[in-house]
KOLFIFI-910696 format. One record per residue: residue in one letter; x, y, z of N, C-alpha, C in turn. Coordinates in steps of 0.05 Angstrom, whole numbers, padded with zeros to 5 digits, always signed. Layout:
REM residues N
aXYZXYZXYZ...
//
This chain:
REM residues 318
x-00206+00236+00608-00191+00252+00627-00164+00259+00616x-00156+00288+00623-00127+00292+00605-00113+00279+00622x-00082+00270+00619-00068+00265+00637-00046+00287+00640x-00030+00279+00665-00018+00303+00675+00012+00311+00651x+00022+00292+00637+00042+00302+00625+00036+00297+00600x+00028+00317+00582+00028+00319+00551+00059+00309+00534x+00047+00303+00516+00069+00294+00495+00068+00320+00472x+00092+00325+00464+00085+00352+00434+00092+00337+00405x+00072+00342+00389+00084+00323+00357+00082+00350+00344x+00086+00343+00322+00090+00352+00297+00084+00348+00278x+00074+00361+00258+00053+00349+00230+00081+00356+00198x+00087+00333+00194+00109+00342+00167+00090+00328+00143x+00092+00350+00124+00081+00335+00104+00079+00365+00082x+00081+00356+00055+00079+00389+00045+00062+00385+00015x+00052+00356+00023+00026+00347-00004+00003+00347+00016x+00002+00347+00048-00028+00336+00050-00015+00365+00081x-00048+00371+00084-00059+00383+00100-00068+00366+00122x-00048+00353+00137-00053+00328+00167-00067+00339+00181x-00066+00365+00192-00081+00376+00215-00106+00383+00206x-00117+00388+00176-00135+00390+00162-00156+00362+00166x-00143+00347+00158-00154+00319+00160-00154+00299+00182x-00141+00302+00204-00132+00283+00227-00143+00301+00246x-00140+00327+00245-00138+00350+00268-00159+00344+00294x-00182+00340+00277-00211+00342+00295-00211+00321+00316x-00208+00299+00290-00206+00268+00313-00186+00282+00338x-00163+00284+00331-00136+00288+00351-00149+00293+00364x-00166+00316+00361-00169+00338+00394-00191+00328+00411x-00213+00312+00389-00236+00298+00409-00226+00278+00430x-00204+00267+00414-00193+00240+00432-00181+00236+00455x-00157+00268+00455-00136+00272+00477-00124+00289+00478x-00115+00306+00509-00112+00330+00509-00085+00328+00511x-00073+00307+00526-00051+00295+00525-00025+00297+00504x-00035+00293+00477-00020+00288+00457-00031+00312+00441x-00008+00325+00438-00009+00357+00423+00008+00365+00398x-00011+00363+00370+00004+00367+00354+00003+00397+00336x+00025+00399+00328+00021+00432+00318+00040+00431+00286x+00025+00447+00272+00047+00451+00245+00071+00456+00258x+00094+00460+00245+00121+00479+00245+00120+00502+00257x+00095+00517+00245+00107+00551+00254+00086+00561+00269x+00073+00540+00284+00068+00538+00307+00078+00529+00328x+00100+00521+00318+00121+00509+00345+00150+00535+00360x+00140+00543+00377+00158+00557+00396+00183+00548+00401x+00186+00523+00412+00211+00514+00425+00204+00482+00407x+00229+00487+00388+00235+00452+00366+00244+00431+00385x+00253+00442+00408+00267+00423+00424+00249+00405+00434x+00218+00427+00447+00200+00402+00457+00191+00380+00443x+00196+00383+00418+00174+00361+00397+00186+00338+00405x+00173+00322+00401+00180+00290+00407+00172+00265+00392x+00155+00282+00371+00144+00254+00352+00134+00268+00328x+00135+00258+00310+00113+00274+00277+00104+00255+00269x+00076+00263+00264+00067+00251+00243+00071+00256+00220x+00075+00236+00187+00084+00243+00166+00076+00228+00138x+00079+00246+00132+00072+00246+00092+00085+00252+00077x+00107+00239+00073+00124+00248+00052+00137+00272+00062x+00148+00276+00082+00162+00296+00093+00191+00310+00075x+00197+00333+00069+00223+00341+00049+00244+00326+00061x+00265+00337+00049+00295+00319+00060+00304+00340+00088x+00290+00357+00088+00298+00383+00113+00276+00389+00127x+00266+00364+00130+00239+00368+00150+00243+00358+00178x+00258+00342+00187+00268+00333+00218+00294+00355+00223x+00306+00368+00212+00330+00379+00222+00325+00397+00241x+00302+00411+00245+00290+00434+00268+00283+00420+00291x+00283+00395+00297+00280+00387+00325+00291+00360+00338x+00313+00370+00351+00336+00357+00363+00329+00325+00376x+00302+00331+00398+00293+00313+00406+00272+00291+00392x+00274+00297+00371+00257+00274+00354+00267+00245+00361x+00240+00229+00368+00245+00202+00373+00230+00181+00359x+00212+00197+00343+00191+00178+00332+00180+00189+00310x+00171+00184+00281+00173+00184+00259+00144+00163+00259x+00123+00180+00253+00106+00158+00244+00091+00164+00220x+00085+00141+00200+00077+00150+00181+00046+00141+00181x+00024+00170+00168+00003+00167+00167-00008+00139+00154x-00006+00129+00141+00000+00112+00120+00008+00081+00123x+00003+00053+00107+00016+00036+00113+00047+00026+00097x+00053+00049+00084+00081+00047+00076+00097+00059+00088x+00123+00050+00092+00142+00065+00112+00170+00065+00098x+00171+00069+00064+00188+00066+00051+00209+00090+00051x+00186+00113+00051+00200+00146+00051+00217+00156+00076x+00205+00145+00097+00217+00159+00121+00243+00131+00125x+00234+00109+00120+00270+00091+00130+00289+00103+00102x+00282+00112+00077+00299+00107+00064+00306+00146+00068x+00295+00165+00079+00291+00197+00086+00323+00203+00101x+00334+00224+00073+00366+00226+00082+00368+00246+00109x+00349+00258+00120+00350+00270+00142+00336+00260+00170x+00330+00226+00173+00320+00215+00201+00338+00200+00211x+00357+00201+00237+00372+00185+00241+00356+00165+00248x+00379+00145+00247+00366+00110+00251+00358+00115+00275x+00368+00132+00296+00359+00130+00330+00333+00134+00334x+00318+00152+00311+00298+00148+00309+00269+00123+00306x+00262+00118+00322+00240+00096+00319+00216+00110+00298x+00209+00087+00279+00190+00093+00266+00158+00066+00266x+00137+00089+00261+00113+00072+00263+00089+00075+00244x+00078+00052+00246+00060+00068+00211+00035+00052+00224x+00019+00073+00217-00015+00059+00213-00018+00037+00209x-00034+00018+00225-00053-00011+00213-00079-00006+00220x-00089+00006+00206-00125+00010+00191-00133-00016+00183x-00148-00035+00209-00160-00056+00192-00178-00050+00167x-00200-00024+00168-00210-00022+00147-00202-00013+00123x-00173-00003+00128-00156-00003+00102-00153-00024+00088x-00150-00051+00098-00134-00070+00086-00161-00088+00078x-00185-00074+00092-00218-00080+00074-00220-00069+00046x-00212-00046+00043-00210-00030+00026-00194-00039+00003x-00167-00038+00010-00146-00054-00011-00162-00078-00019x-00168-00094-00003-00182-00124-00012-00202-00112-00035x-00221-00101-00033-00245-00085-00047-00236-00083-00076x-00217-00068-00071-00206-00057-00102-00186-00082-00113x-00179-00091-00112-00164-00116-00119-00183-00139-00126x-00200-00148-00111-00226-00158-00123-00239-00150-00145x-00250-00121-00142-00258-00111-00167-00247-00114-00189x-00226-00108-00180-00202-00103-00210-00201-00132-00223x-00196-00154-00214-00197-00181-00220-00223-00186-00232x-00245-00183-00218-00270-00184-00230-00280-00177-00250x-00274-00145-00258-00277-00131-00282-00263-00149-00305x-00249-00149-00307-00223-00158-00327-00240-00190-00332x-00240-00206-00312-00248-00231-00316-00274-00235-00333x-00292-00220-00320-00319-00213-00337-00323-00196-00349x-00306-00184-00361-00305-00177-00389-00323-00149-00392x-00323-00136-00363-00341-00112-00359-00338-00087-00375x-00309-00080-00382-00309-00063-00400-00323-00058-00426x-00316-00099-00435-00331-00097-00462-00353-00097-00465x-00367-00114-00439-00396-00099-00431-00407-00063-00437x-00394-00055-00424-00402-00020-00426-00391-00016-00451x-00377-00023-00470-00379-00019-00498-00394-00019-00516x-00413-00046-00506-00435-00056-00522-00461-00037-00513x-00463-00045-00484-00485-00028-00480-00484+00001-00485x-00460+00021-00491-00463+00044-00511-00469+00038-00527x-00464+00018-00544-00476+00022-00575-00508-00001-00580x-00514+00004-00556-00539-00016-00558-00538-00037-00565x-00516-00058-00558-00505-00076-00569-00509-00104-00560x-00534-00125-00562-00536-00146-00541-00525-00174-00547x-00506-00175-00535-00484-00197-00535-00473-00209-00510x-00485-00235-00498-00475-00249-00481-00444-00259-00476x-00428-00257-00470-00395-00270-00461-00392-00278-00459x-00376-00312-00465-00364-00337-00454-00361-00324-00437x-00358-00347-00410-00349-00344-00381-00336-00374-00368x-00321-00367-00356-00311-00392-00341-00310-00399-00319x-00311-00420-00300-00317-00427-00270-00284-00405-00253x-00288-00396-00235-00263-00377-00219-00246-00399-00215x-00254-00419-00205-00235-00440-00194-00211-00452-00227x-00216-00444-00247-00197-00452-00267-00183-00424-00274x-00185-00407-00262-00167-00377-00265-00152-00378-00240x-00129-00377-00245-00112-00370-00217-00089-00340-00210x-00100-00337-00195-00092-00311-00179-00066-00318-00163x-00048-00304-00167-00027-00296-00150-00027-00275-00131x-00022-00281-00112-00017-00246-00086+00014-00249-00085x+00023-00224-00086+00052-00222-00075+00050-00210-00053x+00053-00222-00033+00048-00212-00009+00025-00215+00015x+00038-00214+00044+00012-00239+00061+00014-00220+00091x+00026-00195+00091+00018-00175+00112-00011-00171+00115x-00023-00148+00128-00049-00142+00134-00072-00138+00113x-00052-00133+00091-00064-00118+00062-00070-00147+00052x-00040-00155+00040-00039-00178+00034-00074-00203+00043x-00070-00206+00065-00089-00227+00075-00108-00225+00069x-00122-00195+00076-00139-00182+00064-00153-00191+00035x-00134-00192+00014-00142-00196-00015-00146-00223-00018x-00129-00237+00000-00125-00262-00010-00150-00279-00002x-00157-00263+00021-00189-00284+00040-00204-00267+00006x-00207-00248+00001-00229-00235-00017-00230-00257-00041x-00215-00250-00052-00209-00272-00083-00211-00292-00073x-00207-00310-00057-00209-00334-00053-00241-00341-00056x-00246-00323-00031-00282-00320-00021-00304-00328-00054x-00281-00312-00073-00303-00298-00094-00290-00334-00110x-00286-00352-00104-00279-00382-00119-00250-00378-00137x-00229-00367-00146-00212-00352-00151-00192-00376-00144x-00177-00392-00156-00152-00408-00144-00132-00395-00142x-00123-00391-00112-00092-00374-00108-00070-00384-00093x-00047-00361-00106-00026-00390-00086-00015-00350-00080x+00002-00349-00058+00009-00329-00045+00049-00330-00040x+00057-00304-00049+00083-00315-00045+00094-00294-00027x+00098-00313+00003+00099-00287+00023+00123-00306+00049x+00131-00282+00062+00158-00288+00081+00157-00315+00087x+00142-00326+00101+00130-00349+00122+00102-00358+00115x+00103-00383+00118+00064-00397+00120+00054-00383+00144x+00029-00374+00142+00019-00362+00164+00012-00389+00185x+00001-00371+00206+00002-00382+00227-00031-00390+00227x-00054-00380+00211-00076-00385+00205-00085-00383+00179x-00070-00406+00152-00085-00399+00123-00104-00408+00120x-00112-00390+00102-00140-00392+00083-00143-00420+00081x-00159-00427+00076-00168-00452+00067-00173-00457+00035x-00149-00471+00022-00152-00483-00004-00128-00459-00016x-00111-00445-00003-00105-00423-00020-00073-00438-00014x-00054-00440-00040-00030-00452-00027-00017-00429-00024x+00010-00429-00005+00030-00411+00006+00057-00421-00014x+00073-00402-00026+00098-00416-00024+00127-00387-00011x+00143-00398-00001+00161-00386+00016+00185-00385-00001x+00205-00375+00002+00233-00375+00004+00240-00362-00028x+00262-00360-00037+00278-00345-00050+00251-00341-00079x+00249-00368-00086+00228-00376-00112+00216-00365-00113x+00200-00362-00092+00162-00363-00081+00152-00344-00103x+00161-00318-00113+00146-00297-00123+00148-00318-00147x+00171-00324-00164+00171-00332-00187+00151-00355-00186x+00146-00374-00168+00137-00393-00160+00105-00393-00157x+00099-00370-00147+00070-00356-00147+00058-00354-00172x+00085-00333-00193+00071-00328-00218+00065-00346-00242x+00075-00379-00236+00085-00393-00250+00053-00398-00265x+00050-00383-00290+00019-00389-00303-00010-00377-00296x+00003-00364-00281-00030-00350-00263-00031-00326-00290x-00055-00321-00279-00081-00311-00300-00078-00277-00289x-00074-00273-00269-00078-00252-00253-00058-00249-00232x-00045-00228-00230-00022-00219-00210-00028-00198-00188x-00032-00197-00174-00044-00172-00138-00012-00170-00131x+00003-00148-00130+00017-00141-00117+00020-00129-00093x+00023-00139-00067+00020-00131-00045+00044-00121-00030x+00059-00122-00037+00094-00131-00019+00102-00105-00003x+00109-00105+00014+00128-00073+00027+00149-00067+00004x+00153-00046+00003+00181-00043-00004+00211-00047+00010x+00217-00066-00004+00242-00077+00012+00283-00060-00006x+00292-00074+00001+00314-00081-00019+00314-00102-00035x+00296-00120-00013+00291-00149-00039+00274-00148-00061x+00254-00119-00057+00234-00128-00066+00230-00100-00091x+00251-00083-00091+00247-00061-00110+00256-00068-00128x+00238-00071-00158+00229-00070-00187+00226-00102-00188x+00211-00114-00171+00205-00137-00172+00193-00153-00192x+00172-00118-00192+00154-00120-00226+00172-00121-00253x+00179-00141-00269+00195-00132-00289+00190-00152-00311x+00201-00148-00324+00203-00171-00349+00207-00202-00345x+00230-00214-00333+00220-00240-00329+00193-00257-00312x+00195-00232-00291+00167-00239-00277+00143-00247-00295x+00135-00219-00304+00120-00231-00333+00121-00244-00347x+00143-00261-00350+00145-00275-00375+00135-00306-00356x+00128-00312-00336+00121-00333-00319+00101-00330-00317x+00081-00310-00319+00049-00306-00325+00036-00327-00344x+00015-00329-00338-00003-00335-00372-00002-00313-00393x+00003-00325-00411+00001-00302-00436-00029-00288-00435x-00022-00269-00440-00043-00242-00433-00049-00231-00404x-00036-00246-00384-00040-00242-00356-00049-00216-00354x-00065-00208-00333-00075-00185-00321-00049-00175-00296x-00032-00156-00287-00027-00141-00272-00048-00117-00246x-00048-00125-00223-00054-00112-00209-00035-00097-00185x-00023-00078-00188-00006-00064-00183-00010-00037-00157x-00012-00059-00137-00025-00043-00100-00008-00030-00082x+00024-00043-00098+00041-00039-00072+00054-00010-00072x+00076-00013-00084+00095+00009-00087+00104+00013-00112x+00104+00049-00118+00112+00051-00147+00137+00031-00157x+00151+00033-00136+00181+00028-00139+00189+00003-00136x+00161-00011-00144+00159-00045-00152+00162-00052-00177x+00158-00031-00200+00149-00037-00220+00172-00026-00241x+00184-00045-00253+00202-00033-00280+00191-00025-00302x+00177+00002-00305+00166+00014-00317+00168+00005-00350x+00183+00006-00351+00201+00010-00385+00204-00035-00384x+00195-00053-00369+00194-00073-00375+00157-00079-00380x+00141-00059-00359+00102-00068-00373+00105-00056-00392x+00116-00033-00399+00101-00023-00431+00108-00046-00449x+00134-00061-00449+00146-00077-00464+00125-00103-00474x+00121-00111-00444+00101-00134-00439+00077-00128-00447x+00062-00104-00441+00040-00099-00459+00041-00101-00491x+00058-00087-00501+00066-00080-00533+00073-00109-00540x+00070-00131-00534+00083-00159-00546+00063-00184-00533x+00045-00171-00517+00025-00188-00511+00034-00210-00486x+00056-00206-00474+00057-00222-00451+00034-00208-00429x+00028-00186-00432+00012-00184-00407-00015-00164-00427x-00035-00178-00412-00060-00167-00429-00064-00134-00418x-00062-00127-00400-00064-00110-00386-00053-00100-00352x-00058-00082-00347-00060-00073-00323-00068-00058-00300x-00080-00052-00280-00086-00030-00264-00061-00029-00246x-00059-00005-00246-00034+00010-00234-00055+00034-00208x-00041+00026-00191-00056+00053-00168-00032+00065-00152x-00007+00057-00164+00016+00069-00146+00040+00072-00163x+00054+00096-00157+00074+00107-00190+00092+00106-00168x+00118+00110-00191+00142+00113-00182+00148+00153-00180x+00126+00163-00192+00130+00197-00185+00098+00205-00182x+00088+00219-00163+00061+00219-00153+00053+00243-00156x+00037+00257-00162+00017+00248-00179+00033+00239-00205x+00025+00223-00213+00039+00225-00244+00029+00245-00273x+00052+00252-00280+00058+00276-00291+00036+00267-00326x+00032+00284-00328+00006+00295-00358+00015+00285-00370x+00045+00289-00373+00066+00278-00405+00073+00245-00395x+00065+00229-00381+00073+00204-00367+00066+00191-00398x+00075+00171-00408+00058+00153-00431+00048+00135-00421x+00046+00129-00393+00011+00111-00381-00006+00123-00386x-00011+00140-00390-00039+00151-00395-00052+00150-00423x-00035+00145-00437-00046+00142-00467-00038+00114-00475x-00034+00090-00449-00032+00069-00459-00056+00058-00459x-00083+00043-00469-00100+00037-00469-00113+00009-00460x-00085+00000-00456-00086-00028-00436-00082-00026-00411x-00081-00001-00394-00079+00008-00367-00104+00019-00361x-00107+00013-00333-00124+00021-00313-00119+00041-00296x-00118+00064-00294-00099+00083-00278-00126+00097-00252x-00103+00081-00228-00130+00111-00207-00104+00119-00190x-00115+00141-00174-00102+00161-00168-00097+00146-00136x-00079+00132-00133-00072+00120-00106-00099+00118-00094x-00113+00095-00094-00140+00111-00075-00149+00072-00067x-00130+00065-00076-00136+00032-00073-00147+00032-00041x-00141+00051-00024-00151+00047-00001-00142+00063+00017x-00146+00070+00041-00137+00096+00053-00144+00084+00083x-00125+00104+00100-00132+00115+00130-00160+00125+00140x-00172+00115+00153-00197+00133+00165-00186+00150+00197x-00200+00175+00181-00183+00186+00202-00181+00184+00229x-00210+00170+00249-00214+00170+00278-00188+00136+00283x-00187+00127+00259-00168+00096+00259-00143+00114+00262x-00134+00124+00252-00112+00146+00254-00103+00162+00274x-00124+00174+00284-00120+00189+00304-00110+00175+00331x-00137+00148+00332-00132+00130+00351-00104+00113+00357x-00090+00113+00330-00067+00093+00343-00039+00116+00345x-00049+00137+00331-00029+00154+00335-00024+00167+00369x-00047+00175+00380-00046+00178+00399-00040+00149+00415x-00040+00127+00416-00036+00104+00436-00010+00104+00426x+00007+00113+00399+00034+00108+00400+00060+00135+00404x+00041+00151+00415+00048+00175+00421+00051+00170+00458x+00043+00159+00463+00023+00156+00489+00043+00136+00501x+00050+00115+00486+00071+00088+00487+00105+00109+00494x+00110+00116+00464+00134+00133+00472+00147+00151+00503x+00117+00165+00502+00129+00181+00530+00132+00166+00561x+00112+00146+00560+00112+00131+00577+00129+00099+00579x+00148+00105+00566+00177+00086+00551+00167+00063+00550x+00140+00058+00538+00133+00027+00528+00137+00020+00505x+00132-00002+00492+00143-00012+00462+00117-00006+00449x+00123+00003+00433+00104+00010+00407+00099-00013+00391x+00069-00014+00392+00057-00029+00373+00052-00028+00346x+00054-00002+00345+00063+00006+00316+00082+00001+00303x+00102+00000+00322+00131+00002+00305+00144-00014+00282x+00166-00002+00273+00162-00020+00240+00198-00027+00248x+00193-00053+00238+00231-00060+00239+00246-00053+00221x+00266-00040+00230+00280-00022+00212+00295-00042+00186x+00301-00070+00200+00317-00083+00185+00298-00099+00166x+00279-00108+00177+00255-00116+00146+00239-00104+00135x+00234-00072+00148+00228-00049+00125+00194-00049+00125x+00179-00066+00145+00156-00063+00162+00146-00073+00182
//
């Protein structure tokens, strides 16, 4: 049933087509919550919420009453750090449990591959080549997660699941851990996590604490040849410290699914490094009826002056 007072949003974004992709859900779900491109909007004054993707730096300035900022997405790095959203603005971002199925998926894989030696597998079997692989028990390889949010947890139940010894270096011990997987906390913990592990999962928000986290000494606390798995944010990673670590053998390799400039550019030299794994951000995604659904309940929250469950704290950055 519609209800009697609609809410008006707004779709900012100038890489993705939102109403292309979210549109249908929106309209099956609620008549209530009404969203329109830009130049479909009559009066900027009514808008009251956008949804967003990387919105320009002159994408909020057309509508006065903006109160809410939500990002399609579970990063909310662009819009707190976005020189045109005042702070008065509340912001809120997607939690897609099946996203953070997804992230787990590919982080597993990626560990898996590498561990068992699948590449060199499909090498051989091109060249008709039959050769069995040493292999070793999971429980003597240890995995690090940086990070113990929704994503986070996610990977860490996965790898664990798959026999994987991990230790996790995240805000607080949860309130329900894994079983067998240690936690460590406080200033250390990341360094503390990486202390010899075989394999690194980067999960973390982007913080102020936590940008170019990825860098040279980090690595150098790895196991020699460590594997890099690289989920979070471009702007985790000191670029010009993995090539280093690759070219000198502290780190055997890496998969990368998140750049510091997106798409990344033809002339990038990841692409012709041959110890990288490169995919096109796809570690895991939004489904769109999961999307639609909380967008509208946090659309829905706003007008009816309740607290959003979405909402992201401005001062810890999720």
């Amino acid at each position: 049933m519609t209800r009697a007072n609609p809410i008006l949003g707004v779709y900012l974004s100038d890489s993705l087509d939102l109403d292309a992709i979210y549109g249908d859900a929106l309209c099956s779900a609620a008549g209530d919550v009404v969203l329109r491109h830009p130049y479909e909007i009559d009066n900027p004054e009514d808008v009251r919420f956008a949804i967003c993707w990387l919105p320009n730096e002159k994408a909020f300035e057309a509508y006065p009453n903006l109160t809410l900022a939500m990002s399609i997405g579970a990063g909310v790095d662009a819009l707190l750090a976005h020189p045109g959203l005042s702070e008065e603005v509340q912001i809120a971002r997607v939690r897609d449990p099946h996203q953070a199925d997804l992230m787990a998926g590919f982080a597993a894989h990626e560990v898996l591959h590498q561990e068992r030696e699948f590449a060199t597998l499909e090498r051989n079997a091109a060249k008709a080549h039959w050769e069995p692989l040493p292999m070793r028990a999971p429980a003597s390889a240890t995995v690090a997660v940086l990070g113990h949010g929704t994503m986070g947890r996610a990977v860490v139940q996965a790898v664990a699941a798959l026999g994987f010894s991990v230790r996790v270096a995240c805000r607080s011990t949860p309130e329900a851990p894994v079983e067998g997987v240690t936690y460590l906390t406080g200033e250390r913990a990341v360094m503390e996590a990486a202390d010899g592990a075989d394999y690194l999962i980067n999960v973390l928000p982007l913080t102020a604490a936590t940008e170019n986290v990825l860098n040279r000494a980090l690595f150098a606390k790895l196991a020699k040849g460590a594997w890099l798995v690289q989920i979070g944010r471009g702007e985790h990673l000191v670029e010009a410290d993995l090539t280093a670590a690759l070219r000198d053998g502290t780190l055997g390799g890496a998969t990368l699914d998140v750049f510091r400039e997106e798409p990344l550019p033809a002339d990038h030299p990841f692409w012709a490094e041959p110890a990288l794994r490169i995919t096109p951000h796809i570690a895991s995604d939004s489904l769109p009826d999961v999307v639609a659904g909380q967008v509208i309940e946090t659309a829905r929250a706003l007008r009816d002056g309740e607290p959003l469950a979405m909402g992201v704290d401005r001062r810890r950055g999720y």
